[in-house]
N, C-alpha and C positions, 0 to 999 in steps of 0.2 A: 504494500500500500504506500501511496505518496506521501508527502505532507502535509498539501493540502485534501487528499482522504482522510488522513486525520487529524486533523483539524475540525474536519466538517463531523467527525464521529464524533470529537470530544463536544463539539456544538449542541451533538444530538445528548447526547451521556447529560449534560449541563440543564437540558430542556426537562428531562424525566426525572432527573433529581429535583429541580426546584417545582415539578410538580408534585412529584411526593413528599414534596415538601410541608405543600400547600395540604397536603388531604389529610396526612398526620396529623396539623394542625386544626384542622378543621375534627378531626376524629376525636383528636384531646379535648377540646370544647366541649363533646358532644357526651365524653366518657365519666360515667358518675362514678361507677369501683376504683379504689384507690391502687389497686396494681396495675390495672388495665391504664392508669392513667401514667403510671410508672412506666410498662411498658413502653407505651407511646410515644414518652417524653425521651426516654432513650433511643428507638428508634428515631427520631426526628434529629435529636443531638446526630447521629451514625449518618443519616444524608446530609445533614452541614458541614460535616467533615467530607464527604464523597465530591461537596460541591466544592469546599475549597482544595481540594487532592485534585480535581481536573483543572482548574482554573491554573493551580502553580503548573501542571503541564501543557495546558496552552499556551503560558508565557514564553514558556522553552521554545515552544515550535511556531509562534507566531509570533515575531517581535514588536509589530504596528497594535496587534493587541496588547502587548503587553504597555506600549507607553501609554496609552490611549487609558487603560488600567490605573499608570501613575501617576496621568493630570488630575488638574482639580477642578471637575466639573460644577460645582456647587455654586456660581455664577447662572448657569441656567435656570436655576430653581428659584432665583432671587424675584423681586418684584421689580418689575422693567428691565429683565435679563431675556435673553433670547426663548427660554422657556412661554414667558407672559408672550413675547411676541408671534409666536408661531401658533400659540392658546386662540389671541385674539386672529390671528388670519384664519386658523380653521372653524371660528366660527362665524365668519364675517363679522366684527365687529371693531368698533376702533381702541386703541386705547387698550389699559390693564384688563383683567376680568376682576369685574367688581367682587370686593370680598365679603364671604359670608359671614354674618353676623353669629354671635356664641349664643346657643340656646340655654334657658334657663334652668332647664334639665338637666342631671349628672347623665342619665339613662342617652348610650353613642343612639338606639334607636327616635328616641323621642327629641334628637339633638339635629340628626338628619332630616327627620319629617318637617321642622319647624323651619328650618334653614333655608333663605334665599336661594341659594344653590345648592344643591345635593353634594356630597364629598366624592370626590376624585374617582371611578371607578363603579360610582355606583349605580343599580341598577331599579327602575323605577318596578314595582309589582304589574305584571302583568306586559310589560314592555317583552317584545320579538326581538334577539338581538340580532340576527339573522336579516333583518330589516333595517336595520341602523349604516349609512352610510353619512359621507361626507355634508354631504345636500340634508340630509334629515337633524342631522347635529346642529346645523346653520339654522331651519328652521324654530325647530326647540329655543335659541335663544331669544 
């Protein structure tokens, strides 16, 4: 195999970890027995290890990923950083995305429902995502 075969392998190994990543996660939430949650907890630690075990060997065999890796992207994220800019073009609008206000509620669900904008990711009841494109995101605003 090549490098860039594997490279694209390690890509894929990266994608299936940090989904079971997500499911562990979601499993621990869901798990009331206190071993079962023990279990889990350790299983989840063993894929964050798996994830950082391929990423150091990507570094090795890709080295544009790896500086890419050692910048500091966190400019993006800021408020009028290229993040906000590319927020606001995909949704046609001008300017920041207006920020949402803190609901009076500790409760994250009663904190979402109340909020000008829903948080990052989220997903409305009963919404097709399967339907959701560019044009439809622009509309919603």
């Amino acid at each position: 195999m090549s490098v860039v075969g594997d490279q694209q392998l390690l890509r894929e190994i990266l994608m299936r970890e940090i989904e079971t990543i997500h499911r562990y996660q979601e499993m621990l939430q869901r798990a009331a027995d206190d071993d079962l949650q023990r279990f889990l907890a350790h299983a989840l630690q063993e894929e964050k290890e798996h994830v950082a075990e391929a990423i150091q060997i990507l570094r090795r065999l890709d080295p544009m990923q790896a500086r890419a890796l050692d910048e500091d992207h966190s400019d993006h994220f800021r408020a009028g950083g290229p993040g906000d800019r590319a927020l606001s073009e995909l949704l046609g609008r001008a300017g920041p995305p207006p920020a949402s206000k803190p609901a009076a509620s500790a409760e994250p669900e009663a904190a979402a429902e109340s909020a000008d904008v829903p948080p990052f990711g989220a997903v409305r009841p009963g919404s097709d995502l399967s339907a959701r494109t560019v044009g439809s995101l622009r509309q919603e605003s």
